[in-house]
N, C-alpha and C positions, 0 to 999 in steps of 0.2 A: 117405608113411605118414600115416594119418589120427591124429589127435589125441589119439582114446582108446586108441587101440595102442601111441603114444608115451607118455601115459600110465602102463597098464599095464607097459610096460617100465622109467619110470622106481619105479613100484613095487616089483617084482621085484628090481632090482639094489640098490635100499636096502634090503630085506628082507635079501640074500643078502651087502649088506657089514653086517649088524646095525646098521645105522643107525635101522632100524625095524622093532618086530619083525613085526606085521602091522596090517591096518584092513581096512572093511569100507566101501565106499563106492557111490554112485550118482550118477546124474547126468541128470538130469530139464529137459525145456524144455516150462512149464506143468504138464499134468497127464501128458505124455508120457515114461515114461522112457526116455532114449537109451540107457545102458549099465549095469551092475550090473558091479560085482567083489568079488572076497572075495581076500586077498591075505595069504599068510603065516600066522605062528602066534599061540595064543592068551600063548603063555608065552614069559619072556626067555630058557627054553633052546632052545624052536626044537626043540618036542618033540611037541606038540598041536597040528593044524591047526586055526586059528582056522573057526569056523562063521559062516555069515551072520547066526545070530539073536545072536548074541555081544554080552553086553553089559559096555559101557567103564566105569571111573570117569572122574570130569571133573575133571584135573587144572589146576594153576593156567595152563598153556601154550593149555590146550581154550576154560577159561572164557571169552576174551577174542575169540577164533573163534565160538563159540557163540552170543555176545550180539550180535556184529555179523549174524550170520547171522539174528538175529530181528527186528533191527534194520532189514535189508533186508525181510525178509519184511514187516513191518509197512508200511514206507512204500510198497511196493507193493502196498498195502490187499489180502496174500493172509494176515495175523493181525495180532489187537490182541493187545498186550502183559498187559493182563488175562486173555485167554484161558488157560483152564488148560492145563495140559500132556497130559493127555491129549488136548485134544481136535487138541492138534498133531501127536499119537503114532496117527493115527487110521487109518493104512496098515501099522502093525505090530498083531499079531495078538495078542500077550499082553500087552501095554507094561508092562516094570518097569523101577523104579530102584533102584539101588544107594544105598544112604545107609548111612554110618560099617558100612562092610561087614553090613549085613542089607538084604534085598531087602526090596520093598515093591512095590504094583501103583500105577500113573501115578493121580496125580489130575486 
């Protein structure tokens, strides 16, 4: 069984014991994506199928994920840390942000 099948299965059964309720994820080598999934619901009741363009808040668990994630991306000179956020955002089509729940478009 290849890796993103294992994967997706371990996605699935966390969904399905509520350990998670869904996410929305990809997995890319360089500018190639290898795989897309869109996994579970948008809500903790397991009621609305979460959508791909779904957008997350960034809770205190995400933050620390997030920054290492740019953190890499940086040292492998593919963004500097001054770079705005949109121009990170620049593969998604509408880019917003959630802030203290009202939306707003990337800067």
């Amino acid at each position: 069984m290849n890796t993103y099948l294992r994967l997706e299965r371990n996605f699935i059964e966390h969904i399905k014991n509520k350990n998670l309720t869904g996410l929305v994820c990809g997995v890319y080598q360089g500018e190639t994506e290898i795989c897309r999934g869109v996994f579970g619901y948008q809500d903790c009741a397991q009621t609305q199928p979460i959508q791909e363009d779904a957008i997350f808040r960034l809770a205190s668990m995400t933050k620390p994920i997030t920054a290492t994630a740019v953190l890499i991306a940086e040292e492998s000179g593919n963004r500097k840390t001054e770079t705005s956020t949109k121009k990170g955002l620049t593969n998604t089509v509408n880019p917003q942000i959630l802030l203290r729940s009202k939306q707003r478009k990337a800067k």
